[in-house]
C-alpha positions, 0 to 999 in steps of 0.5 A, a space after each residue: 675365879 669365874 666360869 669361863 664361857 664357851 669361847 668359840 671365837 677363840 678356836 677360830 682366832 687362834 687356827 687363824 694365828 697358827 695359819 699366819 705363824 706357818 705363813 710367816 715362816 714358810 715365806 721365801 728367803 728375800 721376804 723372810 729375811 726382810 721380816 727379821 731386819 725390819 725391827 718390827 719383831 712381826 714374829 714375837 708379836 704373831 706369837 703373841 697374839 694367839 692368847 688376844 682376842 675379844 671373847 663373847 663375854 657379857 656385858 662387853 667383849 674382853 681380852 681375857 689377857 687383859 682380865 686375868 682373873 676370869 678363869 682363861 688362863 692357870 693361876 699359881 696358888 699364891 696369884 690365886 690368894 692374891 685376890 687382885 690383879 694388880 698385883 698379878 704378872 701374865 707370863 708366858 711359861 715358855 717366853 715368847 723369844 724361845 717360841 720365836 726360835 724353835 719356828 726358826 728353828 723347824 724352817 731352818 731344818 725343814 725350808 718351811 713351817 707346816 701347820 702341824 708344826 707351828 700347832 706343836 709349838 704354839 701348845 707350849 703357849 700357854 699363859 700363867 698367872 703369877 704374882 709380881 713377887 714370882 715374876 720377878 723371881 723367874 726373870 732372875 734367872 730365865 727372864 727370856 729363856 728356857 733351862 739349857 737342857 729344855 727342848 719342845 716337847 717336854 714339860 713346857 712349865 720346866 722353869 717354873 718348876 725350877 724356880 717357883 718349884 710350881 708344877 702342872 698339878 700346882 696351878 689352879 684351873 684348867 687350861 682354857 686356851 690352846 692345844 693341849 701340850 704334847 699334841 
């Protein structure tokens, strides 16, 4: 794993998502609602798009999503002895339909989503670096989903921890990319 560089554009390009995410669904009703019918899945992809940037990485710009090697995001200790990323799956630890469904859920509560409150659930974004083999465990049982008693707020890696039986202690690295869980 490589040092990661100070990525400032990063922090400017995720403030910029968690803007357009509390936008998005602090829209009014007839707008909203004509997101969700468009197919388009604009929310998924509003999440998805905090972890993809080009940072400032020499020789060229990269997306570190496309390079999981160079130390942005936590590696498994198996991704890690791998040594190659075709054999490595990027997973959200909290899958991205779940994120989806919490904002929906705060601006069902609360008529809108503040910025404070798409930064709380953007926090549990974080990208984990696996092995197929334990990709294709975790969708065996939580391919889109999070253990029925998991709320925001709570350990974020809990299906991990499940069925990997890996924990924050367990991944290599340091969480490079995001606002600290529990914010």
């Amino acid at each position: 794993m490589q040092s990661v560089p100070n990525v400032p554009r990063a922090l400017i390009h995720q403030s910029g998502v968690v803007e357009a995410i509390a936008s998005l669904f602090s829209l009014p009703p007839p707008a909203f609602q004509a997101l969700e019918r468009g197919g388009s899945r604009v929310f998924e992809k509003a999440v998805r798009a905090y972890h993809y940037w080009a940072a400032e990485h020499p020789p060229h710009g990269i997306c570190p999503y496309d390079r999981p090697l160079l130390g942005y995001f936590r590696l498994t200790p198996q991704a890690l002895a791998s040594g190659t990323a075709r054999q490595l799956h990027r997973e959200h630890a909290v899958p991205v339909r779940r994120l989806v469904h919490e904002l929906r859920r705060i601006r069902q509560a609360e008529g809108a989503v503040s910025r404070h409150a798409a930064e709380r659930v953007m926090a549990a974004n974080e990208i984990v670096v696996m092995t197929k083999a334990e990709a294709a465990r975790l969708d065996g049982r939580y391919r889109s989903e999070m253990p029925g008693e998991w709320a925001l707020g709570q350990s974020h890696l809990r299906r991990l921890e499940l069925m990997l039986g890996i924990g924050d202690d367990d991944l290599l690295g340091v969480r490079q990319i995001g606002p600290a869980p529990g914010r």
